[in-house]
C-alpha positions as semicolon CSV with decimal commas, in nm:
position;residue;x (nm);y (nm);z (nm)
1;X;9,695;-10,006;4,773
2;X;9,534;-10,320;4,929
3;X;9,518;-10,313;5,320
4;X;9,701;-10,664;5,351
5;X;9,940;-10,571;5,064
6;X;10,006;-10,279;5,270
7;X;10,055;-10,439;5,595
8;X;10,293;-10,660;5,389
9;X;10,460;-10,369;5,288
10;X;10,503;-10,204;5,592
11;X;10,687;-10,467;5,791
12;X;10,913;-10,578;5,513
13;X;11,025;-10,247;5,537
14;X;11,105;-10,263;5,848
15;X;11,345;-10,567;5,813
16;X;11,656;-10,586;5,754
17;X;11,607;-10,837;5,468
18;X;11,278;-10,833;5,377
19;X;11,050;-11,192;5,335
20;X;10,873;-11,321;5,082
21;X;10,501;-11,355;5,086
22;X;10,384;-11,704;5,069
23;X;10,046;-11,791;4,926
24;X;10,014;-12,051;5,171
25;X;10,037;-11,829;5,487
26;X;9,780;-11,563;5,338
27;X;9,539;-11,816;5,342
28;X;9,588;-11,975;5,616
29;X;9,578;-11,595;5,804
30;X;9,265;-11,553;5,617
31;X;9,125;-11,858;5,756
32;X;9,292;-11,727;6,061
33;X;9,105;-11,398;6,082
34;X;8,760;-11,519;6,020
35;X;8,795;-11,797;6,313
36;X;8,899;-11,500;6,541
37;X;8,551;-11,310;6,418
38;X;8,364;-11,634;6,583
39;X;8,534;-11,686;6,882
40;X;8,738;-11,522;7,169
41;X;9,033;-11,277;7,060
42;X;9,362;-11,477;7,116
43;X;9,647;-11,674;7,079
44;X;9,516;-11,924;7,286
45;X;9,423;-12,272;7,143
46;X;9,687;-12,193;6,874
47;X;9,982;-12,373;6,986
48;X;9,871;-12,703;6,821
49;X;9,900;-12,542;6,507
50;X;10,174;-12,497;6,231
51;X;10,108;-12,457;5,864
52;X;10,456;-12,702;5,782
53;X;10,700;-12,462;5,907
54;X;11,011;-12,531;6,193
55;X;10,951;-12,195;6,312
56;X;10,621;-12,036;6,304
57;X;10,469;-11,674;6,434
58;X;10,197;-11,456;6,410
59;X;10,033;-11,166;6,501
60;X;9,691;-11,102;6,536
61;X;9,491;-10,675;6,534
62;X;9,124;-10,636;6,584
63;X;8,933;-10,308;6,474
64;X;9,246;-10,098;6,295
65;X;9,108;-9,900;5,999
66;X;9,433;-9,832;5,871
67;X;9,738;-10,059;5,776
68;X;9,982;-9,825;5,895
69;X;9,825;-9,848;6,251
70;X;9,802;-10,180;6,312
71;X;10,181;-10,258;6,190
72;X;10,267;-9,942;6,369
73;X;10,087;-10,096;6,738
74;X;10,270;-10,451;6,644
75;X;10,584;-10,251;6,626
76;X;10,551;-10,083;6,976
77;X;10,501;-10,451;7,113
78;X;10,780;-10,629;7,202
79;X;10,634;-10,956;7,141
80;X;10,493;-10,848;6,801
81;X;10,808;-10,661;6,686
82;X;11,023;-10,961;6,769
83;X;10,808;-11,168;6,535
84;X;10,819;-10,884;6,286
85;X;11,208;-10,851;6,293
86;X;11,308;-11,231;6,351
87;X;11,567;-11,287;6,159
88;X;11,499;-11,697;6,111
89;X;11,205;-11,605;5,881
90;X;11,198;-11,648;5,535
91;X;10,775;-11,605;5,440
92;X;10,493;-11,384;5,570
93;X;10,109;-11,365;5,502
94;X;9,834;-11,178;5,593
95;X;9,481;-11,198;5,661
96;X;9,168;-10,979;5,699
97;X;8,818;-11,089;5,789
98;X;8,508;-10,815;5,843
99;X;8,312;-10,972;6,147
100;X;7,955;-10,977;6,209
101;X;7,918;-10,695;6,498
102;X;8,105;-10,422;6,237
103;X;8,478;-10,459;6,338
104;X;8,769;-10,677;6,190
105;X;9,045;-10,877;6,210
106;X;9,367;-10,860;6,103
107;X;9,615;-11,158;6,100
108;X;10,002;-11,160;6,009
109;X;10,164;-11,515;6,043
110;X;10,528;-11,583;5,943
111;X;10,715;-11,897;5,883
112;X;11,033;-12,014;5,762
C-alpha cells in the first residue's frame, strides 16, 4: 500500500467517524511537504494560511520510513492527536516530499 494512503488509513482508523480524503488537501500537503524540504521545520509562518476551510489543522513528520510510525508519534502527541481525533473535521490529505540531503517530509492537513 502507498505510504500516504497508509497514513490515511491509519488515522481514519483511529476516529470515531472516519473523514474523507479531499483532493484538494493532498495537494496542498504535497505542496506543503516540499516547502518544508527548503526551509526551516515548522509550523511557523503558517498561520496566514487556510486552503478555504473554517477550521483548518495539520501535522507535519520529518525522516519516518514507515507510515505506521509517523501516525503512531502524532498519536502520542497531544497536539497532533487532538488534530487527528477532532471531531469538527470532515476532510484529510496527505503529503510526502523526498528532500535534497536524503530525508523526507511528511504532511497531514485536515479541514472541514
Amino acid at each position: 500500500m502507498d505510504f500516504l494512503v497508509t497514513v490515511l488509513f491509519l488515522t481514519n482508523v483511529l476516529r470515531d467517524k472516519p473523514l474523507k480524503v479531499s483532493p484538494m488537501l493532498n495537494m496542498e500537503a504535497n505542496i506543503r511537504a516540499q516547502m518544508l524540504c527548503k526551509s526551516s521545520f515548522s509550523h511557523a509562518g503558517f498561520e496566514w494560511y487556510n486552503p478555504g476551510f473554517s477550521h483548518f489543522g495539520e501535522n507535519l513528520g520529518r525522516n519516518y520510513q514507515k507510515p505506521i510510525d509517523v501516525v503512531f508519534a502524532w498519536y502520542k502527541s497531544p497536539t497532533h492527536r487532538a488534530n487527528m481525533l477532532d471531531k469538527s473535521y470532515q476532510f484529510i490529505g496527505a503529503g510526502y516530499a523526498s528532500c535534497t540531503d536524503g530525508t523526507n517530509r511528511i504532511v497531514e492537513m485536515f479541514g472541514n
